[in-house]
KEKE-3310 file (N, C-alpha, C; in steps of 0.2 Angstrom, whole numbers, plus 5000, padded with zeros to 4 digits):
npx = (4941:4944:4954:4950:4940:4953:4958:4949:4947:4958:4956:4947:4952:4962:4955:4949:4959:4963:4954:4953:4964:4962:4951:4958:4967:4959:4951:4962:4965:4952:4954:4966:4960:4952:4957:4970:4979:4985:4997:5001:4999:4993:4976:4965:4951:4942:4947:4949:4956:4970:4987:4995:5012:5012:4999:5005:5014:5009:5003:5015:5019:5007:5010:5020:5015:5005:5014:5016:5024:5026:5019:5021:5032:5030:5023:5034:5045:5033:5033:5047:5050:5039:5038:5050:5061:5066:5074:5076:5085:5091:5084:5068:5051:5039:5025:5013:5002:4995:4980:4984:4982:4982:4977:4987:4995:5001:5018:5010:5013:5028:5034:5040:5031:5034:5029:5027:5038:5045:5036:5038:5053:5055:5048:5055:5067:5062:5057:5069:5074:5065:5062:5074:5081:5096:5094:5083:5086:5098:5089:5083:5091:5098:5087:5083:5091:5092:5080:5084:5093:5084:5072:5070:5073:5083:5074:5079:5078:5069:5071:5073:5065:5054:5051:5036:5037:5049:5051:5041:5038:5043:5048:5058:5058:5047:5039:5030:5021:5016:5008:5003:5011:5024:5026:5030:5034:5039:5053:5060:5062:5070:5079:5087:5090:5097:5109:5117:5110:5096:5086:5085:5085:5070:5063:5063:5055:5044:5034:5033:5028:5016:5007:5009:5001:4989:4982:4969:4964:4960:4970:4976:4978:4988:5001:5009:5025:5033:5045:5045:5032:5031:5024:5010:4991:4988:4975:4961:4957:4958:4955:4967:4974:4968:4974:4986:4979:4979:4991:4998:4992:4994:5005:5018:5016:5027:5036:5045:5039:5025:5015:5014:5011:4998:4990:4992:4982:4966:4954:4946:4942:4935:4925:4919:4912:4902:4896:4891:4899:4913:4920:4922:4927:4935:4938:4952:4950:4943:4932:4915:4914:4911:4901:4900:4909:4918:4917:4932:4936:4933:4938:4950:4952:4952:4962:4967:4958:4958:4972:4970:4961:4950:4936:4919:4919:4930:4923:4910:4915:4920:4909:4901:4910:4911:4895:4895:4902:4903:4899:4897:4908:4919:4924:4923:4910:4898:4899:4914:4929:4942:4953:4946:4947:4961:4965:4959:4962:4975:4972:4962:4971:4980:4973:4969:4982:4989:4999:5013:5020:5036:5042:5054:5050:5053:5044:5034:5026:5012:5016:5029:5041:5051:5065)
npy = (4822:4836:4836:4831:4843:4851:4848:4848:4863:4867:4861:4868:4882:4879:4876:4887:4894:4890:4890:4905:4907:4900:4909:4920:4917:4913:4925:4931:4922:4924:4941:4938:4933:4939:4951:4951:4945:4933:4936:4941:4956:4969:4975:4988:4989:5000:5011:5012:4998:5002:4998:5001:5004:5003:4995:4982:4983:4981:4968:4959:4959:4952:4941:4936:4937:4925:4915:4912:4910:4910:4915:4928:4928:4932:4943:4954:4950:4955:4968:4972:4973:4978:4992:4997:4997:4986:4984:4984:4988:4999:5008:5016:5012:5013:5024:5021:5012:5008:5011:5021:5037:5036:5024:5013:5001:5004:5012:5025:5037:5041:5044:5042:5032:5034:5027:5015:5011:5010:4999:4989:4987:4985:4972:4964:4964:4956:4946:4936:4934:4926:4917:4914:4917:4925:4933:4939:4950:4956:4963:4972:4977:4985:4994:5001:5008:5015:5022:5034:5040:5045:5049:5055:5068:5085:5094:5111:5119:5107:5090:5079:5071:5059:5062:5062:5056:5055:5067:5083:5088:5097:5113:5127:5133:5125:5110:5096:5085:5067:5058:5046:5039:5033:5022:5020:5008:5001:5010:5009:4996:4994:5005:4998:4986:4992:5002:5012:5020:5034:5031:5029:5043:5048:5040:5045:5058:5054:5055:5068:5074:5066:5075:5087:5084:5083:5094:5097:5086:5077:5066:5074:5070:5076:5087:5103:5109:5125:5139:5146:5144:5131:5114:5111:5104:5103:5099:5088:5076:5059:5045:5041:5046:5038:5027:5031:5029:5015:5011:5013:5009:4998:4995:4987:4985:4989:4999:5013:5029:5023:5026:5042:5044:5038:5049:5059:5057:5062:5064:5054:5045:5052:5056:5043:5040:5045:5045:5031:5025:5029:5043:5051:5060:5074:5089:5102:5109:5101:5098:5090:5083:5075:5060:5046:5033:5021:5003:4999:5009:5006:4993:4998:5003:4995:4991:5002:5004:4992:4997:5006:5002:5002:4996:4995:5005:4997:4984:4988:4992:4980:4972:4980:4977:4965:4967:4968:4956:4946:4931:4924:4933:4931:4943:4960:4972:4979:4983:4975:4985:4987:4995:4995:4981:4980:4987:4979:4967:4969:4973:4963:4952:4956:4956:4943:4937:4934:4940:4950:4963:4966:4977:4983:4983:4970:4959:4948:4931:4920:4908:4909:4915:4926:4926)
npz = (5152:5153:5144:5132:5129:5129:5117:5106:5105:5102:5088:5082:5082:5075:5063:5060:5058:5045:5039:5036:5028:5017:5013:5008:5001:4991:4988:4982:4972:4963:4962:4953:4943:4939:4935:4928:4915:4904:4901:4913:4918:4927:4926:4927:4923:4924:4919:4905:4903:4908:4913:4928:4937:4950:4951:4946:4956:4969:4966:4966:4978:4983:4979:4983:4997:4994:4992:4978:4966:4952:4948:4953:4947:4933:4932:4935:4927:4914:4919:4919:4907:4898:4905:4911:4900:4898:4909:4925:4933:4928:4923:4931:4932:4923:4924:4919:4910:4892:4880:4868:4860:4848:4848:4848:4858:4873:4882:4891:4899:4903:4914:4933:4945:4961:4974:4971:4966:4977:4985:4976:4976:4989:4991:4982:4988:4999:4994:4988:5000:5005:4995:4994:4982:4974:4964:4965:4976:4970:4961:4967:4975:4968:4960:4972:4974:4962:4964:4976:4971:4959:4966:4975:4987:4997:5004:5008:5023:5027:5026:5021:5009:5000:4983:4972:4961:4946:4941:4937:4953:4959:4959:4957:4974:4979:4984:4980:4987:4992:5004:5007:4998:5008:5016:5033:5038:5026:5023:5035:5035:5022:5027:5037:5028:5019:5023:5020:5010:5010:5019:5032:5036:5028:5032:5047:5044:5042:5053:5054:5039:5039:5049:5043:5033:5036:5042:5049:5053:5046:5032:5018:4998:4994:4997:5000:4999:5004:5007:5020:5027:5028:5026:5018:5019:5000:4994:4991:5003:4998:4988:4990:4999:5010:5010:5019:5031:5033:5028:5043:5051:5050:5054:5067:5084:5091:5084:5081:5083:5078:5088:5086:5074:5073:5080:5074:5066:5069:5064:5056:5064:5073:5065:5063:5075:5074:5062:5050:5036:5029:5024:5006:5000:5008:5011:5015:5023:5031:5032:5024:5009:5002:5005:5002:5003:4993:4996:4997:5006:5018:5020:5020:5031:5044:5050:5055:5065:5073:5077:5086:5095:5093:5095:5092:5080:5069:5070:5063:5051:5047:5045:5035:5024:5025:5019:5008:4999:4986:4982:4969:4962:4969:4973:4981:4982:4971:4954:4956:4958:4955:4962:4974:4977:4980:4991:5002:5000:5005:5019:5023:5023:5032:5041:5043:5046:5037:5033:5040:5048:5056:5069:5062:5051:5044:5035:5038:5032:5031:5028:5030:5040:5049:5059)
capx = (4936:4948:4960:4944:4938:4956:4958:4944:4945:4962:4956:4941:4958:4967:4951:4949:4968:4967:4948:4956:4970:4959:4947:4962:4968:4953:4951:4969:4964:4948:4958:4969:4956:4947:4960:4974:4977:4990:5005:5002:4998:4985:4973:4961:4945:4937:4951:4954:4962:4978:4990:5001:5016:5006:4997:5010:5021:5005:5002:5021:5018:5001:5011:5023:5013:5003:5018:5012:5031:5023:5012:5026:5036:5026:5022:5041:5044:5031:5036:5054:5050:5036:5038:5057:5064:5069:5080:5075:5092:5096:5076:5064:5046:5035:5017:5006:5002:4989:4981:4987:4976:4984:4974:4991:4998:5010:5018:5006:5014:5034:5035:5037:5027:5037:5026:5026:5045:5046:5036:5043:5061:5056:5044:5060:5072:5058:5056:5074:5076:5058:5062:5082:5082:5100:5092:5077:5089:5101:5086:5079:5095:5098:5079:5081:5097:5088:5074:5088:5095:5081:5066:5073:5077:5083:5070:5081:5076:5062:5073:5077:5059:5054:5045:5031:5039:5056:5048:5037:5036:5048:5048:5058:5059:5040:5039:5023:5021:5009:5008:5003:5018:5027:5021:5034:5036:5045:5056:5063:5066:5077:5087:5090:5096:5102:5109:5120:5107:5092:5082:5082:5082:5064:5061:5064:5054:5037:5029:5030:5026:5008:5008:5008:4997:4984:4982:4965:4965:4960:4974:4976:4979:4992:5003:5016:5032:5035:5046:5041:5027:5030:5021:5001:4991:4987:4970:4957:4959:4951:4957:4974:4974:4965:4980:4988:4978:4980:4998:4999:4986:4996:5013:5017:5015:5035:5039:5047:5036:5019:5010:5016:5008:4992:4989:4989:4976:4962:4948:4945:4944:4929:4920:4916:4909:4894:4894:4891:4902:4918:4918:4925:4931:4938:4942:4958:4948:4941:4923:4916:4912:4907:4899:4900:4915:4917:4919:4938:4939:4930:4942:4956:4951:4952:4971:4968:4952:4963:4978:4967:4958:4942:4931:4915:4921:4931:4917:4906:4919:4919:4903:4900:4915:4906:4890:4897:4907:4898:4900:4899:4911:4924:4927:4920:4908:4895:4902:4921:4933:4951:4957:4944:4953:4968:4964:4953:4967:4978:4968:4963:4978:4983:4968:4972:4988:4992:5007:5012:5026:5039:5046:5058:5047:5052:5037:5032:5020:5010:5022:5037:5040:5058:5067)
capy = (4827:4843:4833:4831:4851:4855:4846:4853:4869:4868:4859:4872:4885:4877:4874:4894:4898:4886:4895:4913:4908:4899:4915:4923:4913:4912:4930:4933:4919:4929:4946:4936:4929:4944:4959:4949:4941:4928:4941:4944:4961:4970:4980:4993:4990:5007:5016:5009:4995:5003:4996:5006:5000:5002:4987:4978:4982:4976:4960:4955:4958:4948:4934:4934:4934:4919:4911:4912:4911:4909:4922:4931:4931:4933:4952:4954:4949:4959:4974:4975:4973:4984:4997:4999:4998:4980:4983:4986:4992:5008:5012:5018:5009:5021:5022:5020:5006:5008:5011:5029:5042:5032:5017:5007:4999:5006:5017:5032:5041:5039:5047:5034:5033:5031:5021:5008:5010:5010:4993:4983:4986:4982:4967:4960:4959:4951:4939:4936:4933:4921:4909:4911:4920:4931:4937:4948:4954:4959:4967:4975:4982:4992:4997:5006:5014:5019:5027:5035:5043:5051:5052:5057:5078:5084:5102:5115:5120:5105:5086:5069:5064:5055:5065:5055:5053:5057:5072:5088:5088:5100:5120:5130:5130:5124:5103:5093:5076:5061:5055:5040:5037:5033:5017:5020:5000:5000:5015:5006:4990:4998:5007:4991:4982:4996:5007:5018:5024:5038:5028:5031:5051:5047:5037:5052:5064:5053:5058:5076:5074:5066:5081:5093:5082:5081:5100:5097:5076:5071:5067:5076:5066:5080:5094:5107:5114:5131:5143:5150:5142:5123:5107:5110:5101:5106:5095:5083:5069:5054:5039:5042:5046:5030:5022:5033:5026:5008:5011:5017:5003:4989:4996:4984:4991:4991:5002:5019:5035:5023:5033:5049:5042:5040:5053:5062:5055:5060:5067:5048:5042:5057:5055:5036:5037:5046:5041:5022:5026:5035:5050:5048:5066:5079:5095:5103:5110:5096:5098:5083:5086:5067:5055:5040:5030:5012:4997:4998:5011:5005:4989:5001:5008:4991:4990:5008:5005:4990:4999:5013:5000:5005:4990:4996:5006:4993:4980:4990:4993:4973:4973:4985:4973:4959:4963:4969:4951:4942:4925:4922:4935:4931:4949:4963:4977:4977:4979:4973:4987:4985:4998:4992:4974:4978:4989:4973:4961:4972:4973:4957:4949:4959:4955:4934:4936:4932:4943:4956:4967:4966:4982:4985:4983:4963:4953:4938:4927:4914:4901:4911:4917:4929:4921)
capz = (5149:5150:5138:5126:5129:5126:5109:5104:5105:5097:5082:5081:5081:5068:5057:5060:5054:5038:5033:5034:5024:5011:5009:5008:4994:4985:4985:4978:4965:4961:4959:4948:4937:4935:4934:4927:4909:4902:4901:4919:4917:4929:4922:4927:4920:4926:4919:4899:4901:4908:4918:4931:4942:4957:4950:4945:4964:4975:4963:4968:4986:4985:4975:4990:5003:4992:4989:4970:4961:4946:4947:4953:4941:4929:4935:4936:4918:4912:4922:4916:4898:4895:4909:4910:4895:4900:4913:4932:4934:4925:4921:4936:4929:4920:4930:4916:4901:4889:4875:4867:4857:4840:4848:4850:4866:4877:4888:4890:4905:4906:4924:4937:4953:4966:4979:4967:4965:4984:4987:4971:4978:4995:4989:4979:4992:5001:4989:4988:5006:5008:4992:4992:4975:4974:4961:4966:4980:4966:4956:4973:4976:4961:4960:4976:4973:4959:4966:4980:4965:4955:4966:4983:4987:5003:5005:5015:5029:5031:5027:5017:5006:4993:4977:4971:4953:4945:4937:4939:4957:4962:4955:4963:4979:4982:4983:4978:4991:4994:5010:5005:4997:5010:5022:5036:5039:5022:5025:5040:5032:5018:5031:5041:5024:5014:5027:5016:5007:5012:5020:5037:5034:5025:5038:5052:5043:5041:5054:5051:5033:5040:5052:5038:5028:5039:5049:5052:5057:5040:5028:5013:4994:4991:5000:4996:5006:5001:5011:5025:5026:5028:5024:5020:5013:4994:4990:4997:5005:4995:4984:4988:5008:5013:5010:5025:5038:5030:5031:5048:5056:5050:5058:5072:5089:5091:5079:5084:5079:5077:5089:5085:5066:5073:5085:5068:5061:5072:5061:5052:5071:5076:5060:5062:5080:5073:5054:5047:5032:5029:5018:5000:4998:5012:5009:5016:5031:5035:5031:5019:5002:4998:5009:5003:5001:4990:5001:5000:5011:5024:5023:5022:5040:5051:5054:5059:5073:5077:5080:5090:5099:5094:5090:5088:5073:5068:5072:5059:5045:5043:5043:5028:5020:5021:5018:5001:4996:4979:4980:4962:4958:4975:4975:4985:4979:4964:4952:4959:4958:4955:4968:4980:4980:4982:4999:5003:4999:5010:5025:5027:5022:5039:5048:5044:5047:5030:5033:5045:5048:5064:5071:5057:5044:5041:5031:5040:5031:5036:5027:5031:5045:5050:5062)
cpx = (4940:4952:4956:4943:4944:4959:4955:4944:4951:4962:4952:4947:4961:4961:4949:4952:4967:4959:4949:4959:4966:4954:4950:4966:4965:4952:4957:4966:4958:4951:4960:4965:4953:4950:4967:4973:4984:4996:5004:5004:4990:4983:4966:4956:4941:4942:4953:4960:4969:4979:4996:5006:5015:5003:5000:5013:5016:5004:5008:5019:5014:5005:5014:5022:5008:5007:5016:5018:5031:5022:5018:5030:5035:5024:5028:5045:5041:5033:5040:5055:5045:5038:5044:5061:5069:5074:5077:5081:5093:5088:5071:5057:5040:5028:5012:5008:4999:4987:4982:4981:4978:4981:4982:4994:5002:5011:5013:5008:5020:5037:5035:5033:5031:5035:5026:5034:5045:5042:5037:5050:5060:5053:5051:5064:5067:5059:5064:5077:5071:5060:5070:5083:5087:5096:5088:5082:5097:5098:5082:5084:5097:5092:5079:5089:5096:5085:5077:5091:5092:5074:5068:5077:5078:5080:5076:5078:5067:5068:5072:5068:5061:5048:5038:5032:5047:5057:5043:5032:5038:5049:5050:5060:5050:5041:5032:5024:5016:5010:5009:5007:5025:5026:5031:5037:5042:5052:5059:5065:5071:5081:5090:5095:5100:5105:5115:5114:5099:5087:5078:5080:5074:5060:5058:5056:5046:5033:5026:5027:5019:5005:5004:5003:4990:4981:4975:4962:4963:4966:4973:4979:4988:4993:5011:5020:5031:5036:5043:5035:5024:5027:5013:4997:4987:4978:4964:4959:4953:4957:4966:4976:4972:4970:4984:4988:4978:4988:4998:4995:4991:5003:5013:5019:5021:5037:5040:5043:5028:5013:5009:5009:4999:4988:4987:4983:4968:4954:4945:4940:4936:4923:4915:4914:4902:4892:4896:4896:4907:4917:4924:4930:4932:4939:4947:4957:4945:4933:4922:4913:4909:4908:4899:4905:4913:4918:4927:4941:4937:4936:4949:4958:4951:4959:4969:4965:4957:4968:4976:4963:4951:4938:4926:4915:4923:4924:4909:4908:4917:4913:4900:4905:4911:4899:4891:4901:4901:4903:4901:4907:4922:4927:4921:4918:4905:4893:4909:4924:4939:4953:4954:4945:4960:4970:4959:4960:4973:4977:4965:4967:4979:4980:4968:4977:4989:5001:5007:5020:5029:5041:5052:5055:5048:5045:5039:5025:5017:5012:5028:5037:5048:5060:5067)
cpy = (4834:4842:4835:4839:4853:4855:4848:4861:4870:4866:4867:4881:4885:4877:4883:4898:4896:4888:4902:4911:4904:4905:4919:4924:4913:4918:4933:4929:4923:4935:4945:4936:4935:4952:4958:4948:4938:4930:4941:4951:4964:4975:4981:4993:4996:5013:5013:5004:4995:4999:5001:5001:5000:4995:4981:4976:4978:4971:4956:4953:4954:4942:4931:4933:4926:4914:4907:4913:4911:4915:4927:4936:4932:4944:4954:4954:4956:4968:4976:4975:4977:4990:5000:4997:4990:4977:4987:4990:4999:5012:5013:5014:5015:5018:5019:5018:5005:5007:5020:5031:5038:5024:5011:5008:5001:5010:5024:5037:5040:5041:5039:5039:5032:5026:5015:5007:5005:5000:4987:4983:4982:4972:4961:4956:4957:4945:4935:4931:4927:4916:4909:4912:4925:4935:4944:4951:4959:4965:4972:4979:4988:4994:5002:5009:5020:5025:5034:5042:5049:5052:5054:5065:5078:5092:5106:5118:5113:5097:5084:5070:5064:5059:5058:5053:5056:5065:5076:5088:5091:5107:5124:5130:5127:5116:5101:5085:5074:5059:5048:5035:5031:5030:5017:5013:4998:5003:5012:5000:4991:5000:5003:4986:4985:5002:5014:5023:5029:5038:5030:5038:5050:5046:5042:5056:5060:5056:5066:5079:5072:5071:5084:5092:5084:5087:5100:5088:5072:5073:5069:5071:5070:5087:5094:5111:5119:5134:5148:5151:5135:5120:5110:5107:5107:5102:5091:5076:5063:5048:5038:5040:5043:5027:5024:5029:5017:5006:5009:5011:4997:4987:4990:4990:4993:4996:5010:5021:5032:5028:5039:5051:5042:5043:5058:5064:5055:5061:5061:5046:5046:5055:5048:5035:5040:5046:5032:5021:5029:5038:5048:5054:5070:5085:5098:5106:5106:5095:5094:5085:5079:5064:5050:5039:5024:5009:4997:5002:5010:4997:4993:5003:5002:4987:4997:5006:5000:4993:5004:5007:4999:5000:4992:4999:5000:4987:4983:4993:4987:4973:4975:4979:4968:4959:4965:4962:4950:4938:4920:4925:4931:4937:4954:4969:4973:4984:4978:4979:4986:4989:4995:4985:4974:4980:4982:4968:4964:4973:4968:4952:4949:4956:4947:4933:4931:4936:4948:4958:4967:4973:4985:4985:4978:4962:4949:4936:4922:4907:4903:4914:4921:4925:4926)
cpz = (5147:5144:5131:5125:5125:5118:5104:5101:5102:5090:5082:5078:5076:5061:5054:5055:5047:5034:5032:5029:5016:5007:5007:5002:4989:4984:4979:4971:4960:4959:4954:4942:4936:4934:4931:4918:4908:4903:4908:4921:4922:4928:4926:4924:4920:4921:4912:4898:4904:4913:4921:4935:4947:4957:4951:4953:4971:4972:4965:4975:4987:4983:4980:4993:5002:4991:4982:4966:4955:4942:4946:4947:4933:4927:4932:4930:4914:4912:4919:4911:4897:4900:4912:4905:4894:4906:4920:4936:4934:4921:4928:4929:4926:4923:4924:4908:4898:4882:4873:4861:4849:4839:4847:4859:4866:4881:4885:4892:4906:4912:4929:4942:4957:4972:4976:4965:4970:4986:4979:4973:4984:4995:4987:4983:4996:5001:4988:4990:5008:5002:4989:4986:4974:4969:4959:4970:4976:4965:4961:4975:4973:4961:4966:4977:4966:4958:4970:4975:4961:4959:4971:4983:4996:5002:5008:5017:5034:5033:5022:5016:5001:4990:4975:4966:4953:4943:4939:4946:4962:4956:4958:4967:4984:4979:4984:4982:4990:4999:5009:5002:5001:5018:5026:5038:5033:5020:5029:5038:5028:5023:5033:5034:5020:5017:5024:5011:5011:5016:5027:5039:5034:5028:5042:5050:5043:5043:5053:5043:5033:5043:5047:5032:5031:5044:5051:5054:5053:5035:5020:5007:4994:4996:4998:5002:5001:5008:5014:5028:5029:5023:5026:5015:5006:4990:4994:4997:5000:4993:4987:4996:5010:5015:5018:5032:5036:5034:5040:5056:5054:5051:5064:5078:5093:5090:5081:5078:5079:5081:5089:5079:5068:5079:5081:5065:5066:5070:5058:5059:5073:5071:5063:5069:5080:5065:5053:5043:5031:5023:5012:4999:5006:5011:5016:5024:5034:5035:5025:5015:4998:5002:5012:5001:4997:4997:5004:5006:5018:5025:5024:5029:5044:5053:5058:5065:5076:5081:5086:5097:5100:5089:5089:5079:5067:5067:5063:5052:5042:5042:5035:5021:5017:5018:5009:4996:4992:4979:4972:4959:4964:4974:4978:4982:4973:4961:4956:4955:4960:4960:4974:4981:4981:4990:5003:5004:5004:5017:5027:5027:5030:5044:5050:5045:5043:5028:5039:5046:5055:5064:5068:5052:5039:5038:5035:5036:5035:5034:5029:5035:5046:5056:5068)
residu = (UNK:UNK:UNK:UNK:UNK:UNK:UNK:UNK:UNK:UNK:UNK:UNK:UNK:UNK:UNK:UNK:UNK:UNK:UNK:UNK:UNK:UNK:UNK:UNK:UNK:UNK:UNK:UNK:UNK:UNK:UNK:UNK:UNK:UNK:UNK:UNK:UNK:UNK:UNK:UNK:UNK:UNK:UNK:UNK:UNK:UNK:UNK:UNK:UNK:UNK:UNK:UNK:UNK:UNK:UNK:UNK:UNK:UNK:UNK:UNK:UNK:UNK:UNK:UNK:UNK:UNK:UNK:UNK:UNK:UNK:UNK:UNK:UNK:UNK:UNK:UNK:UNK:UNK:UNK:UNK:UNK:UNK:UNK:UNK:UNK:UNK:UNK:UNK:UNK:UNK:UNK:UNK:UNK:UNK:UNK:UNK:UNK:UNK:UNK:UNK:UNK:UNK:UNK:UNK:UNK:UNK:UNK:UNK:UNK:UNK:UNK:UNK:UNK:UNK:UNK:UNK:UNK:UNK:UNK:UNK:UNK:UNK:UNK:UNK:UNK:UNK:UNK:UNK:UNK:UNK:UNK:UNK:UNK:UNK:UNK:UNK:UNK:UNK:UNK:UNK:UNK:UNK:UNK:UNK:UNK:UNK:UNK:UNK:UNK:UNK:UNK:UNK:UNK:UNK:UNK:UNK:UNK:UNK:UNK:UNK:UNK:UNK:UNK:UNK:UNK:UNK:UNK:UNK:UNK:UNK:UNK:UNK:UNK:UNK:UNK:UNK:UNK:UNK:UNK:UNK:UNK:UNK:UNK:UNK:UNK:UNK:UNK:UNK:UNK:UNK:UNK:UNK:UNK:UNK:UNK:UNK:UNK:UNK:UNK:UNK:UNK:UNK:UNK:UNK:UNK:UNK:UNK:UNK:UNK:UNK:UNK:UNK:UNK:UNK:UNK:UNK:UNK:UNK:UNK:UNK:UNK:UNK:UNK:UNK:UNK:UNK:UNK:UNK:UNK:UNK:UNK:UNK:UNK:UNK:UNK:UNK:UNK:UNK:UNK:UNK:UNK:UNK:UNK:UNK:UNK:UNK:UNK:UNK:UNK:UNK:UNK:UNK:UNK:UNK:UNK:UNK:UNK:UNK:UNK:UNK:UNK:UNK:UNK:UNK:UNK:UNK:UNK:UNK:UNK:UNK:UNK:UNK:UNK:UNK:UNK:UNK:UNK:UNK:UNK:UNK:UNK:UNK:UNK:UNK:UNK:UNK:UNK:UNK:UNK:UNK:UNK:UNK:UNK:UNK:UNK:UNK:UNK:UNK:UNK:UNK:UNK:UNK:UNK:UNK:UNK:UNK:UNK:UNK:UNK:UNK:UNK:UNK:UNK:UNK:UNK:UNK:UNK:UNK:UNK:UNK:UNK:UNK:UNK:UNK:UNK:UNK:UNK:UNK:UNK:UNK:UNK:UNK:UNK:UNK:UNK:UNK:UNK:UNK:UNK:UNK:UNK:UNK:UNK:UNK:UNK:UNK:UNK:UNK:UNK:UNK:UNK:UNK:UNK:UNK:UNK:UNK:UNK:UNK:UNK:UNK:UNK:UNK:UNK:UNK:UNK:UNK:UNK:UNK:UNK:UNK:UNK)
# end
């Protein structure tokens, strides 16, 4: 009878594991079909059509963690043809691809992004390393020697970051950051495979870069160094800073500095023990200026309660996720927005252990596993 009970309870386990991973899939397929098109190009409906390399650098990592080669490289293609000038190599990706004020298509915006640098380089040599492709780890190793190159300053007197582009974000001696920028897990993985290059520096400096983001425990979209004065933030937290606590929740619980990272972040953490919703806007003191959030942010927030421990919150995030899904559409929110599935496709990705990061900032999948 125990035999029976314990077979049992392992199918019921396994039937568990292989329905995450299917809604997991079918979400990804859903994204695809409805923010994608034949070039494999993703595009911004809210936003004219454009397409950024942010798009582009989480459609890779979703490909990979879908083991999607196709799809893959389909992005990948696209990307280094219209967005670097052909070449991943000797061009940084230009953020934005649209339609221009002459009504034709193309680059709108030649600045790169760097967070979209930053996980296309890391995503590559991923990919490289998960389907045996010298290629990507070619094309990932140039790309962030690249980045290393033209978007990386060393401040004096603060340390080693990363700009948020290549271009107008440095005047002087005052420096313009994004936190969000700058998912510590990726940072450490680059050190570990590129150790000549700036990485573990960047590494070092994160926590104090959240720190300075965040002076009153919620994280700012945007903050400025300037001498004699520090890191403060320069903006409100919103669209941007989400990401922060995303990052930071889906750090494994190995990883030097993670609690430092969310000891930070305490103002998200107080808000949601007596509000339903997390606030959409923050201002700089910490007083909330917009209320309501979309959906995405509330799945962007359940690695963090996770990581904190704190289920009810957690427990009332998903909640709000799910009662938002549309079964017609397989994506989340009405209507479906493209930012809010990719924070969505991120977050539960994590939470099926559809991938997750080790103590260096390895990817493990749920087909691949690091050894």
């Amino acid at each position: 009878m125990r035999f029976s009970a314990s077979w049992t309870l392992l199918a019921m386990m396994l039937i568990s594991v292989a329905c995450d991973a299917q809604d997991w899939q079918s979400l990804w397929k859903s994204y695809a079909a409805s923010f994608m098109d034949n070039q494999v190009r993703v595009i911004d409906h809210d936003a004219g059509d454009r397409t950024t390399s942010e798009g582009q650098a989480y459609a890779m990592f979703f490909a990979l963690v879908a083991n999607d080669r196709s799809r893959f490289d389909g992005l990948l293609r696209w990307t280094e043809t219209n967005l670097a000038s052909g070449d991943l190599t000797t061009h940084l990706p230009s953020w934005s691809w649209g339609k221009a004020t002459n009504n034709k298509w193309g680059i709108i915006d030649a600045n790169s992004a760097s967070d979209a640098d930053v996980w296309m380089a890391y995503t590559l040599l991923e990919a490289g390393a998960a389907w045996k492709e010298p290629h990507y780890t070619w094309l990932g190793t140039a790309l962030a020697k690249r980045i290393a190159a033209d978007e990386v300053v060393r401040i004096p007197g603060f340390g080693t970051v990363l700009l948020p582009g290549a271009k107008g974000f440095h005047n002087g001696d005052v420096y313009r950051l994004n936190t969000s920028y700058i998912p510590l897990q990726l940072f450490l993985y680059l050190a570990h495979e590129l150790p000549q290059g700036p990485w573990q520096q960047i590494a070092d400096q994160i926590p104090t870069v959240v720190r300075g983001s965040s002076s009153n425990g919620f994280v700012s979209d945007w903050s400025e160094f300037k001498p004699g004065k520090g890191l403060a933030p320069a903006s409100v937290g919103s669209y941007d800073a989400i990401r922060v606590y995303l990052w930071a929740g889906m750090l494994d619980p190995g990883t030097p500095q993670r609690d430092a990272l969310l000891k930070s972040l305490p103002g998200m953490r107080r808000y949601l023990h007596t509000n339903a919703v997390p606030p959409a806007k923050v201002k700089a003191d910490g007083t909330i200026e917009d209320s309501k959030s979309p959906v995405g942010f509330s799945a962007a927030l359940l690695p963090y309660f996770s990581a904190l421990g704190e289920k009810n919150p957690e427990s009332e995030q998903m909640s709000r996720v799910q009662s938002e899904f549309n079964s017609k559409t397989g994506l989340y929110g009405n209507p479906a927005k493209y930012y809010d599935q990719n924070l969505v496709l991120f977050s539960l990705g994590w939470k099926l252990r559809q991938f997750w990061f080790d103590s260096q900032g390895r990817l493990n999948t749920a087909w691949n596993r690091s050894p």
